[in-house]
N, CA, C and O atoms as a GROMACS GRO file, in nm:
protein
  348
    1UNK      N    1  -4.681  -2.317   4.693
    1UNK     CA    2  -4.764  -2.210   4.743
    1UNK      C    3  -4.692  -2.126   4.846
    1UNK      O    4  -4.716  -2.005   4.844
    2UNK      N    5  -4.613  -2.170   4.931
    2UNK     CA    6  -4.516  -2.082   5.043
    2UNK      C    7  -4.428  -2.001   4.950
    2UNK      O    8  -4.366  -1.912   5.008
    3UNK      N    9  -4.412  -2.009   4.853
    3UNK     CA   10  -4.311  -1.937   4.844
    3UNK      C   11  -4.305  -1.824   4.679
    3UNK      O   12  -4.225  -1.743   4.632
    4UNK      N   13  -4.435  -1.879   4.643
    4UNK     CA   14  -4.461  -1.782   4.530
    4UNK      C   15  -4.391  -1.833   4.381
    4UNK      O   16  -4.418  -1.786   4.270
    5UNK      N   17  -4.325  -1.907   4.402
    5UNK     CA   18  -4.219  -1.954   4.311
    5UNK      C   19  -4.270  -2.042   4.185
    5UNK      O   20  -4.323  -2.144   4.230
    6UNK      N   21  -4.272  -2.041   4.052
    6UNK     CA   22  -4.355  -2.097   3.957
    6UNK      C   23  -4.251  -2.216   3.924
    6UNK      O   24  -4.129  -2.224   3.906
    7UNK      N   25  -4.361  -2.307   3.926
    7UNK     CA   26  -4.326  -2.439   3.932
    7UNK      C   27  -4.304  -2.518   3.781
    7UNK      O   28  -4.226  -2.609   3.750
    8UNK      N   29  -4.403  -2.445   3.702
    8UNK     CA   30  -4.422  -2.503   3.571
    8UNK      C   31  -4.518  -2.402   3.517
    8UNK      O   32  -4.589  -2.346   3.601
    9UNK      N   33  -4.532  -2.368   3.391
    9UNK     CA   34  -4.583  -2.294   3.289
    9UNK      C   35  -4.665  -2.410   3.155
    9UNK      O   36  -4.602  -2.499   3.097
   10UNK      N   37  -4.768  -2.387   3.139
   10UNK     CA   38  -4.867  -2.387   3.006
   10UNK      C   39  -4.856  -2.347   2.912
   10UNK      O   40  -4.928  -2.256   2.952
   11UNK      N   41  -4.831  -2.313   2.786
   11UNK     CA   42  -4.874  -2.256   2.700
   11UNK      C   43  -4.896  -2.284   2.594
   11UNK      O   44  -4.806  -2.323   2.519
   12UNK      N   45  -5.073  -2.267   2.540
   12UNK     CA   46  -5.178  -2.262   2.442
   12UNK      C   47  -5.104  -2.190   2.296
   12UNK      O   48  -5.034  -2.089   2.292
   13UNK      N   49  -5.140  -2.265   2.201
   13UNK     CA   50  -5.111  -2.151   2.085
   13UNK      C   51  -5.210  -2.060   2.067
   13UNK      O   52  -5.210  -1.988   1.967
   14UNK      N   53  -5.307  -2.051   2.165
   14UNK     CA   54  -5.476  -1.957   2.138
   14UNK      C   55  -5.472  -1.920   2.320
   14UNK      O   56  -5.444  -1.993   2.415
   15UNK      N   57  -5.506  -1.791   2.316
   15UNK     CA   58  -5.562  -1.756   2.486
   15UNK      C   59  -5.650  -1.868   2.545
   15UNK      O   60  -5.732  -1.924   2.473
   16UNK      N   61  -5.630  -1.910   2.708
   16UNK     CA   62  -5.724  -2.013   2.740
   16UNK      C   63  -5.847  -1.879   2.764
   16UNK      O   64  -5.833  -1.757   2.755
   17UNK      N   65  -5.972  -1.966   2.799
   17UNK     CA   66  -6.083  -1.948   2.793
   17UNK      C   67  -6.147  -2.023   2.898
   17UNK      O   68  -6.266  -2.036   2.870
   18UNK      N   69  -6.124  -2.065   2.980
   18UNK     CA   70  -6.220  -2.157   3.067
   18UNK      C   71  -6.129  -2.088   3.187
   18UNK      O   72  -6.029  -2.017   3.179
   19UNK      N   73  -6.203  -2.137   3.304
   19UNK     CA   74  -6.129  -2.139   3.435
   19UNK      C   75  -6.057  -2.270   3.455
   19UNK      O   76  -6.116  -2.341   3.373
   20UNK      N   77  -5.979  -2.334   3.504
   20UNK     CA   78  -5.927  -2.516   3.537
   20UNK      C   79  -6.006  -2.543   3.597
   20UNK      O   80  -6.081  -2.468   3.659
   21UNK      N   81  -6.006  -2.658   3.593
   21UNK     CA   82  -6.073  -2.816   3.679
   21UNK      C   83  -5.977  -2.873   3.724
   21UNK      O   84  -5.906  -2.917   3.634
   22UNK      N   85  -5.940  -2.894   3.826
   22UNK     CA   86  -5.857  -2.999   3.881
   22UNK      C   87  -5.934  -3.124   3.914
   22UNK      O   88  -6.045  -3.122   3.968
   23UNK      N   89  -5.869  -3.233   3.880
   23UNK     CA   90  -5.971  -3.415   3.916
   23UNK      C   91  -5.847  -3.475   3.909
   23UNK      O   92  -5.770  -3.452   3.816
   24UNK      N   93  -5.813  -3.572   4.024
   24UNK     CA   94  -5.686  -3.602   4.044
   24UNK      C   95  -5.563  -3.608   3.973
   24UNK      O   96  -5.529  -3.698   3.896
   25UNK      N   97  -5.479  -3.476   4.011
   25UNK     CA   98  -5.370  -3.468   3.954
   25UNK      C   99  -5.392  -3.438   3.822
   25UNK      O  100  -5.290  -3.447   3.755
   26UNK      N  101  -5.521  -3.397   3.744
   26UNK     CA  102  -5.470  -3.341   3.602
   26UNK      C  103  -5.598  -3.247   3.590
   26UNK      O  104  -5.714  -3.279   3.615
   27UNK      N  105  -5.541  -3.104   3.540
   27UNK     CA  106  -5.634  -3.013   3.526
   27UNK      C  107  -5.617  -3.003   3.390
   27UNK      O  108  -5.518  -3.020   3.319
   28UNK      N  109  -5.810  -2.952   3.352
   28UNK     CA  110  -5.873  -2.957   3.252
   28UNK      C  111  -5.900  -2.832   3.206
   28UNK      O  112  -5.976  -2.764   3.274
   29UNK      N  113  -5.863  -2.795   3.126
   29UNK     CA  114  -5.906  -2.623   3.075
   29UNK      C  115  -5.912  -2.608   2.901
   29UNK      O  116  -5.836  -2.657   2.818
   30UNK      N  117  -6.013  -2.535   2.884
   30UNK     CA  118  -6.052  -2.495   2.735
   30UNK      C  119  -5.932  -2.354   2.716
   30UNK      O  120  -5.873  -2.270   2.784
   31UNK      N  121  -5.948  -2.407   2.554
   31UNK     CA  122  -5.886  -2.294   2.468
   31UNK      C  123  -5.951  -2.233   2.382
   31UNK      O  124  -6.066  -2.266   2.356
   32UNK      N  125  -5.866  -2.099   2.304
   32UNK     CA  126  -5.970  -2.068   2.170
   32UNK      C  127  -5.913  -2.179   2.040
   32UNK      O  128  -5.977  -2.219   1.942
   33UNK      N  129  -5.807  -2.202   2.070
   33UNK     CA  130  -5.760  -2.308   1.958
   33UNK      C  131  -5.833  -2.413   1.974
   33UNK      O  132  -5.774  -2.521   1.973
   34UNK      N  133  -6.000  -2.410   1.995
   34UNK     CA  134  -6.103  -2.524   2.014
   34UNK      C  135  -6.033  -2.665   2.061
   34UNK      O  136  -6.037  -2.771   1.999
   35UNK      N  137  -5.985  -2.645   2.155
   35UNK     CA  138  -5.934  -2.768   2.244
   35UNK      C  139  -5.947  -2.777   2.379
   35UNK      O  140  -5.886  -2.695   2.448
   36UNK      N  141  -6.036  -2.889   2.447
   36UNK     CA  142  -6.024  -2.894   2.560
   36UNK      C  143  -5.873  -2.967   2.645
   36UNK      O  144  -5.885  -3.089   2.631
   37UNK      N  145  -5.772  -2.943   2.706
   37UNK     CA  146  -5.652  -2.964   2.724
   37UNK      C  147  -5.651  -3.062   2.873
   37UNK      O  148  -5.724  -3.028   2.967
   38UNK      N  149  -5.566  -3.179   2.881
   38UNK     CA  150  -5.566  -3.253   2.988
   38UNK      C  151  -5.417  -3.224   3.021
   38UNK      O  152  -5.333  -3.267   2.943
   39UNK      N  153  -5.376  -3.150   3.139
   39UNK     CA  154  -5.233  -3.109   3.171
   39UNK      C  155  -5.236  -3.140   3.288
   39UNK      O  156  -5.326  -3.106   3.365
   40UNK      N  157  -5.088  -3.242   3.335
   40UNK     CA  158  -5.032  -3.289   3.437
   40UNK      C  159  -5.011  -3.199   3.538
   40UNK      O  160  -4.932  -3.105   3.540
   41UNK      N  161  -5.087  -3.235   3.619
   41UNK     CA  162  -5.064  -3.076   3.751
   41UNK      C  163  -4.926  -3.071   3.814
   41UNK      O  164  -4.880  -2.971   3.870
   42UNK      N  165  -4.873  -3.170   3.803
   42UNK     CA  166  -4.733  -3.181   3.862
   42UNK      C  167  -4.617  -3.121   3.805
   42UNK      O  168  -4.525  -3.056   3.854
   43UNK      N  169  -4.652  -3.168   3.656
   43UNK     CA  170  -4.544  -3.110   3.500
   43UNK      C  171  -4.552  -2.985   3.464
   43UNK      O  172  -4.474  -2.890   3.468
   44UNK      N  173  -4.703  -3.006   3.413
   44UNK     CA  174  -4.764  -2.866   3.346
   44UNK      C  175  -4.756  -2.957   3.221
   44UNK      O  176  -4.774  -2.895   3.116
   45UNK      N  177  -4.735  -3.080   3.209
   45UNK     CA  178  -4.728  -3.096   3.012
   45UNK      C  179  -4.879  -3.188   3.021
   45UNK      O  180  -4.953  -3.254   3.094
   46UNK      N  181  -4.857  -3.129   2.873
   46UNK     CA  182  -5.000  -3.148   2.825
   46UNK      C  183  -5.007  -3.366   2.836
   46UNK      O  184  -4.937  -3.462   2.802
   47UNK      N  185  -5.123  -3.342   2.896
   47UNK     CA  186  -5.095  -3.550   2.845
   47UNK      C  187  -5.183  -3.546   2.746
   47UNK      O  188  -5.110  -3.540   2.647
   48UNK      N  189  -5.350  -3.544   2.688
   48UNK     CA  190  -5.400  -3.504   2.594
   48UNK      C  191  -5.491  -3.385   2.565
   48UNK      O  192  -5.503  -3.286   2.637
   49UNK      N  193  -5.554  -3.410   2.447
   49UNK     CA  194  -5.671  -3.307   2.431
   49UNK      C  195  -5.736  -3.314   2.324
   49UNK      O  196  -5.702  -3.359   2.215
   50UNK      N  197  -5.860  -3.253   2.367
   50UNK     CA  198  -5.979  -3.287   2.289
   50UNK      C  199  -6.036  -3.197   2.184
   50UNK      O  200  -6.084  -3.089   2.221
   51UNK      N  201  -6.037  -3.233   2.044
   51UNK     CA  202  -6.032  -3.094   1.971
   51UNK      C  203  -6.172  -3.085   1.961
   51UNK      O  204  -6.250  -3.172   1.998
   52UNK      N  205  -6.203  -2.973   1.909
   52UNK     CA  206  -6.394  -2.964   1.914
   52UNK      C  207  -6.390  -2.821   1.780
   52UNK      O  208  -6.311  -2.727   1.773
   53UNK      N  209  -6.477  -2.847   1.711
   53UNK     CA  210  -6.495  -2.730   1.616
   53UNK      C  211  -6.508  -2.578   1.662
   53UNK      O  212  -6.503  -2.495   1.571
   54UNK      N  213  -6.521  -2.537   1.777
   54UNK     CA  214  -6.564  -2.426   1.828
   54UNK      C  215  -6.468  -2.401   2.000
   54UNK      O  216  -6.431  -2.485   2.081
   55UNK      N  217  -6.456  -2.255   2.001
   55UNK     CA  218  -6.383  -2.205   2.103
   55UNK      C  219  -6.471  -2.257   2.216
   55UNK      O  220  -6.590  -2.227   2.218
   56UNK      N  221  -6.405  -2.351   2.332
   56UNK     CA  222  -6.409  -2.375   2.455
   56UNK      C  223  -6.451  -2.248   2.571
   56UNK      O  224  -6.368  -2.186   2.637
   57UNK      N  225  -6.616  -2.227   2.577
   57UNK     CA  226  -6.599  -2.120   2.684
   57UNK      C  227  -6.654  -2.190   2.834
   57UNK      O  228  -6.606  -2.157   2.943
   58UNK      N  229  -6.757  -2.286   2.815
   58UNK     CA  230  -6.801  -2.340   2.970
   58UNK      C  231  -6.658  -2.433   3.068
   58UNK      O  232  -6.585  -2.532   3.058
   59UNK      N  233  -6.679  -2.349   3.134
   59UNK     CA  234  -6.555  -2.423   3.239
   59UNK      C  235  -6.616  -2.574   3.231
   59UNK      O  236  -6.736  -2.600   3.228
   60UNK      N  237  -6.507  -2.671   3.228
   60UNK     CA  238  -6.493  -2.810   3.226
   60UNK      C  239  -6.522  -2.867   3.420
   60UNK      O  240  -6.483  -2.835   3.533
   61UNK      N  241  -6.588  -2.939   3.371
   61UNK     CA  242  -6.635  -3.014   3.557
   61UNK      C  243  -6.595  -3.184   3.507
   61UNK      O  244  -6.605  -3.222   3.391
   62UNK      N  245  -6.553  -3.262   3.613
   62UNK     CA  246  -6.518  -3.394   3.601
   62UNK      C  247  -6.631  -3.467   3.707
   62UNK      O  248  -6.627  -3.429   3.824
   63UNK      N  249  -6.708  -3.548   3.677
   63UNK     CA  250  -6.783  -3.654   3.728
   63UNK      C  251  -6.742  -3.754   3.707
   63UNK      O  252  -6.690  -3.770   3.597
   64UNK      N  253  -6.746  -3.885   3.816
   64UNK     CA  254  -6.672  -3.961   3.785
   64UNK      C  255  -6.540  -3.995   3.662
   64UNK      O  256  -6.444  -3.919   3.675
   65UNK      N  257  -6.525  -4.110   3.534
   65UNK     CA  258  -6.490  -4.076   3.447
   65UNK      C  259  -6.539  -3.978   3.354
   65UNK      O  260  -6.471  -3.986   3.252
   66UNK      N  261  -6.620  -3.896   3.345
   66UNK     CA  262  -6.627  -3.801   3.226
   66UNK      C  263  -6.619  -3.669   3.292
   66UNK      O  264  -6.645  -3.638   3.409
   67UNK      N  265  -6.565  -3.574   3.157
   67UNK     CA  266  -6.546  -3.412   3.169
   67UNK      C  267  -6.662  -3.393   3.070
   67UNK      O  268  -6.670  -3.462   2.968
   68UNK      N  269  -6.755  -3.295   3.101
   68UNK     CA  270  -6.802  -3.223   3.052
   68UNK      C  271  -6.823  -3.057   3.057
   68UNK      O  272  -6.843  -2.997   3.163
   69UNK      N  273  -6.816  -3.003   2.946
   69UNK     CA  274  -6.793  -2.872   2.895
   69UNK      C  275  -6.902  -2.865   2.780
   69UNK      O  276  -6.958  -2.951   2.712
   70UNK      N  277  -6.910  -2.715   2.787
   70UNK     CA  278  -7.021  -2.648   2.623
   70UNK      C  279  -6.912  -2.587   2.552
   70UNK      O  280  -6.804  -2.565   2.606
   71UNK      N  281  -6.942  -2.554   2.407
   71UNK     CA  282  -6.866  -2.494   2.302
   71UNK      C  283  -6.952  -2.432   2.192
   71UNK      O  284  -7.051  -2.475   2.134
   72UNK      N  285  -6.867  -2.290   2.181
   72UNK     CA  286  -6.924  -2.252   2.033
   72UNK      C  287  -6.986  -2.334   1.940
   72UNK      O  288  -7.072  -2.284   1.868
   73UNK      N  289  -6.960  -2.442   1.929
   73UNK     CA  290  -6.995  -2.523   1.810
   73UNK      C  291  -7.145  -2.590   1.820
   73UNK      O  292  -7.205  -2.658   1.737
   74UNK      N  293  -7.178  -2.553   1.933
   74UNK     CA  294  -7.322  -2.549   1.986
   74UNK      C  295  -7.354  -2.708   2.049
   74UNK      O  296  -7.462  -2.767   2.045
   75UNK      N  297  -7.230  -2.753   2.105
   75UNK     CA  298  -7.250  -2.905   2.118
   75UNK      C  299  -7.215  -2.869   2.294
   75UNK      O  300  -7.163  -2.766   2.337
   76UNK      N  301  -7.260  -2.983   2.370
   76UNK     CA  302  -7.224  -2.996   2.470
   76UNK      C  303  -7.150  -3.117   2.477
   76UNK      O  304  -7.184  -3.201   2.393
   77UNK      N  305  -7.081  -3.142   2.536
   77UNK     CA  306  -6.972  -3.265   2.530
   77UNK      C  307  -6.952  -3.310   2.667
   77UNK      O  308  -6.948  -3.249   2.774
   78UNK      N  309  -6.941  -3.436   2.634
   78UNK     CA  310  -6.912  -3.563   2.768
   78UNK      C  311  -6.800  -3.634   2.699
   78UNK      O  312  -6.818  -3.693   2.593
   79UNK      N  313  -6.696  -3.628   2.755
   79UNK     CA  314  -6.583  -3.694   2.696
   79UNK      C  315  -6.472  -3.816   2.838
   79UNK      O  316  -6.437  -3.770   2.947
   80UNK      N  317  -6.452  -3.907   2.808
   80UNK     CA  318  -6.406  -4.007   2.864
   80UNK      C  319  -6.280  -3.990   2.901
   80UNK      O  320  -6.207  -3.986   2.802
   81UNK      N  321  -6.215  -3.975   3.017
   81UNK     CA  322  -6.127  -3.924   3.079
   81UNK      C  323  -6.001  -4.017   3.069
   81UNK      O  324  -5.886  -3.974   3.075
   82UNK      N  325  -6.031  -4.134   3.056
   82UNK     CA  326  -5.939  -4.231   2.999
   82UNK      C  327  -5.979  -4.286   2.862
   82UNK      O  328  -5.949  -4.406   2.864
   83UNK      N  329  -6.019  -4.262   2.775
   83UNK     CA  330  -6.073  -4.314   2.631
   83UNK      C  331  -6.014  -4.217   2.575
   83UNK      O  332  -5.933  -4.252   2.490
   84UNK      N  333  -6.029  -4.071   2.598
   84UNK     CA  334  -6.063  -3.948   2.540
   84UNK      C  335  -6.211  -3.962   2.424
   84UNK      O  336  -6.216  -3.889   2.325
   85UNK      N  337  -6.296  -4.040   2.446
   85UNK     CA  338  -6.384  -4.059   2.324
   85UNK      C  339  -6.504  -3.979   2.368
   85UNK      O  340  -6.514  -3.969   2.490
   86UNK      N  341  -6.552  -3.949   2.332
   86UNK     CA  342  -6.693  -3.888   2.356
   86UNK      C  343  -6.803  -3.974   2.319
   86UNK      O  344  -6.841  -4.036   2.220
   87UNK      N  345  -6.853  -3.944   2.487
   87UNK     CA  346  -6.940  -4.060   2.515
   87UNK      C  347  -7.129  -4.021   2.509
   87UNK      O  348  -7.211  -4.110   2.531
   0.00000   0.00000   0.00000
């Protein structure tokens, strides 16, 4: 942050669509390539992600273990932050 200097880069094969979530050390952000994305805040590399039939538009929030987000696909999702399963 002092110095403006980019540390690491992302990049989606689809524009993101969400704002990030940060929840320790790994931020959470939707795509249009209907994936919610778990990326190492430190790296920038992706560790996983969650595919979903429909473009990712509700920004992702983390409660305890689960992220939940809404999607085109008209589902709302609770997904397990260490499982990746939807719970």
């Amino acid at each position: 942050r002092k110095t403006g200097k980019k540390i690491w880069q992302f990049r989606s094969s689809e524009h993101i669509t969400t704002k990030p979530f940060l929840h320790k050390d790994v931020i959470y952000v939707g795509s249009a390539e209907h994936k919610l994305h778990a990326i190492d805040a430190g790296t920038g590399a992706e560790l996983w992600h969650f595919k979903t039939e429909g473009i990712i538009y509700s920004d992702p929030i983390v409660e305890g273990n689960l992220v939940y987000f809404g999607c085109r696909d008209q589902h709302f999702y609770a997904v397990d932050i260490n499982s990746h399963d939807v719970v």
